[in-house]
C-alpha positions in Angstrom: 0.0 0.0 0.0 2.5 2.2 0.9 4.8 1.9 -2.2 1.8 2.5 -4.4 1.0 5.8 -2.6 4.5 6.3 -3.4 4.4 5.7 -6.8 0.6 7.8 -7.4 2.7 10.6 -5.1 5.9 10.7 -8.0 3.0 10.9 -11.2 0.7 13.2 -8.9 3.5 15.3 -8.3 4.9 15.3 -12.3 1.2 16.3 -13.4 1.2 19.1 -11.1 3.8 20.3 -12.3 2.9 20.1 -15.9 1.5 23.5 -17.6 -2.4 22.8 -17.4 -5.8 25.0 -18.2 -5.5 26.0 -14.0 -2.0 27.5 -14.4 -2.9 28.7 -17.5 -6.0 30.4 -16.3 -4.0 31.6 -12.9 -1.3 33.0 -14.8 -3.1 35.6 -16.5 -4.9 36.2 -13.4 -1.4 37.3 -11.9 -0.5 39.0 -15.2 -3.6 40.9 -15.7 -4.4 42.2 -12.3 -1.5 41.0 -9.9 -0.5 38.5 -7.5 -3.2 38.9 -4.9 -5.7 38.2 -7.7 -3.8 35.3 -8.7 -3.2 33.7 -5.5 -7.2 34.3 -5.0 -7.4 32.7 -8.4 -5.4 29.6 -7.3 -7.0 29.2 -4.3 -10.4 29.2 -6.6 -9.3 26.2 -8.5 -8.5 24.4 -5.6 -11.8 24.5 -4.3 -12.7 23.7 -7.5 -11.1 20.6 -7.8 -12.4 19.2 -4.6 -15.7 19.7 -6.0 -14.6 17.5 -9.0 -13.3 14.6 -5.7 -16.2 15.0 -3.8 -18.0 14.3 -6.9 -16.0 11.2 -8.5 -16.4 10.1 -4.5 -19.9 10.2 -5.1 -20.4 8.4 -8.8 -21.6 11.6 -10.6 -18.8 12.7 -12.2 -18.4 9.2 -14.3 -22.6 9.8 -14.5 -21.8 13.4 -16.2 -19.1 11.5 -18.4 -21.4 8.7 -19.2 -24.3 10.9 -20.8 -23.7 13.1 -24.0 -25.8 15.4 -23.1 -24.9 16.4 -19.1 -21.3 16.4 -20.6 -22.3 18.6 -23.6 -23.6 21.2 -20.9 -21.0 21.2 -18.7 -18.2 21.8 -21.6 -20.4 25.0 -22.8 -21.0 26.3 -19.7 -17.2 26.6 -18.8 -16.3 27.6 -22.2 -18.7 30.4 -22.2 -17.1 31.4 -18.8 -13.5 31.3 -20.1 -15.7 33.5 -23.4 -17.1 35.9 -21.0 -13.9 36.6 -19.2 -11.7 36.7 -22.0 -13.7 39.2 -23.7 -14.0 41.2 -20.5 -10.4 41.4 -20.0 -9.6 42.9 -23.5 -12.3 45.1 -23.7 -11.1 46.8 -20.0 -7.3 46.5 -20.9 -6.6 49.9 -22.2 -8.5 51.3 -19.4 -7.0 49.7 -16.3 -3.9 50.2 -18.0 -4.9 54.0 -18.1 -5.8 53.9 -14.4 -2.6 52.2 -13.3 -1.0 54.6 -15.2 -2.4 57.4 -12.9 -2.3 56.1 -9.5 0.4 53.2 -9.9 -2.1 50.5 -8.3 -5.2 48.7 -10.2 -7.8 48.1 -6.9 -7.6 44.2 -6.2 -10.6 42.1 -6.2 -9.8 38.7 -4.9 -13.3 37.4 -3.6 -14.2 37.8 -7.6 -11.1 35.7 -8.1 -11.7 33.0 -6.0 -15.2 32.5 -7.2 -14.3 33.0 -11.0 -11.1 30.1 -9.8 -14.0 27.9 -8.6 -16.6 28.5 -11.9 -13.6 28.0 -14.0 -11.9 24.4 -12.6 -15.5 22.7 -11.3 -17.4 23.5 -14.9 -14.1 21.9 -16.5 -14.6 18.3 -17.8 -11.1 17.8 -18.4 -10.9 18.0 -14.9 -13.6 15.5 -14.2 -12.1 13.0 -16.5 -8.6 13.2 -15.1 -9.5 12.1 -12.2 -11.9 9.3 -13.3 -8.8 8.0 -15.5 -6.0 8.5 -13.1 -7.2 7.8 -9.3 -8.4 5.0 -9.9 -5.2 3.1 -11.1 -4.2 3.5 -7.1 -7.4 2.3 -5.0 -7.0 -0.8 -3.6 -10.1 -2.6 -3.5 -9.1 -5.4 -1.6 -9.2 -2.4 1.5 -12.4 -1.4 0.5 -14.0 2.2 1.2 -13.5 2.9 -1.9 -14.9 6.4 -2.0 -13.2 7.3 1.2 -9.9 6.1 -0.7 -10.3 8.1 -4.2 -11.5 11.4 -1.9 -7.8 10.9 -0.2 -6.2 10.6 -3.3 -8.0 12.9 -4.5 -7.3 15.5 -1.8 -3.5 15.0 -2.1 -3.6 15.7 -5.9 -5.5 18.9 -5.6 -3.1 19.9 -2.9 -0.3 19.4 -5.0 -2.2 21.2 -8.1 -2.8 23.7 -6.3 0.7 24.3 -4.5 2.1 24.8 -8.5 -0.9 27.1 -9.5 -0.2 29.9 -6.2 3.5 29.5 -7.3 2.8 29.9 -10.7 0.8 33.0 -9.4 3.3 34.3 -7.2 6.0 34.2 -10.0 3.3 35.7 -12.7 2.8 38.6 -9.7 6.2 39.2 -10.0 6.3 39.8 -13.5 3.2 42.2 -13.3 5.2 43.8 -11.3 7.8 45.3 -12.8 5.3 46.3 -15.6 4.0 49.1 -12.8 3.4 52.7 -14.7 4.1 50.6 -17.8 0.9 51.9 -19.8 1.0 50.8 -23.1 2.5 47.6 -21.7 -0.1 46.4 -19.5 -2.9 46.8 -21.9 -0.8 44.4 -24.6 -0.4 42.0 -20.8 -4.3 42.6 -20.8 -5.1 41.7 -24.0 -2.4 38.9 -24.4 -4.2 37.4 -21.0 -7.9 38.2 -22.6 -6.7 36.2 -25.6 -5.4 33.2 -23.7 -8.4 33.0 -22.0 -10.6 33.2 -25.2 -8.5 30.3 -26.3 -9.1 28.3 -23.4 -12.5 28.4 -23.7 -12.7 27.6 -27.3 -10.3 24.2 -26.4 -12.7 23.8 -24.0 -15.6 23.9 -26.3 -13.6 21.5 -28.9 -12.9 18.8 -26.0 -14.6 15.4 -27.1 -16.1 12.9 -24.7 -13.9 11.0 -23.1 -15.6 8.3 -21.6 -18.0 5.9 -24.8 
């Protein structure tokens, strides 16, 4: 038991650290409005993904999987999301970039963060089929409570996905930094960010079932 928690630990771990739609997302979060929006942003995705555990715990993501249509509904609500923000973030770019330019400071607003992290990770499917296709390679049935095993596992991997989007987000913060009183510069940031977005949405809306 042991050496295969070791061995889900080492690919949990690799995944994490693999660029993703949640780092992705986060990193424009830092790059558009700074690091305490991105660190609310990774926190969003980590509650997120527990709402994808608690779910697979339960049977309803594979249920969402299973049926064309659920999954069909789930993929264009995120992907509108990702749209709607996107769009939102290139249309205000030249005029937060304005404002910054004035007072050297854009105001913060992380509770908007942390519920756009949540919208953004729990309406993912991708998400929901990861962890239908990968945790349960390392549940031992023979120890059954199975759902209390695959909510553990679960847990650990969202921990760890999480840990790599706040650093991703502190290192993004970083950047947007040193673009402070930078005009011109953080409306092509804005934009650049509104774009990846819009592109993560349309992936989003392109993603084919995964489960038959």
């Amino acid at each position: 038991m042991f050496q295969n928690f070791q061995v889900f630990l080492a690919a949990a771990l690799v995944l994490a650290l693999l660029p993703g739609p949640s780092i992705f997302y986060v990193s424009t979060r830092s790059l558009a409005a700074g690091r305490l929006e991105g660190l609310a942003s990774g926190a969003g995705t980590g509650i997120g993904g527990m709402v994808h555990v608690a779910a697979g715990a339960a049977g309803v993501s594979a249920i969402v999987l299973a049926s064309a249509k659920l999954f069909a509904l789930m993929k264009l609500a995120g992907a509108v999301y990702l749209v709607w923000m996107g769009i939102g973030m290139i249309r205000s770019a030249r005029r937060d970039a304005a404002m910054l330019q004035a007072v050297d400071v854009l105001p913060a607003n992380p509770r908007r963060a942390v519920v756009d992290g949540i919208f953004v990770e729990a309406l993912n499917p991708k998400t929901a089929a990861f962890f239908l296709a990968f945790l349960p390679q390392f549940v031992d049935l023979s120890r059954g409570h199975v759902a209390l095993q695959f909510a553990a596992l679960g847990l650990v991997s969202v921990a760890l996905n999480t840990s790599a989007d706040l650093a991703v987000a502190l290192a993004a913060g970083a950047v947007r930094g040193s673009l402070s009183g930078r005009g011109e510069m953080i409306a092509r940031v804005r934009q650049g960010a509104g774009g990846l977005m819009l592109a993560l949405g349309l992936d989003l809306l392109m993603t084919r079932r995964l489960v038959a």
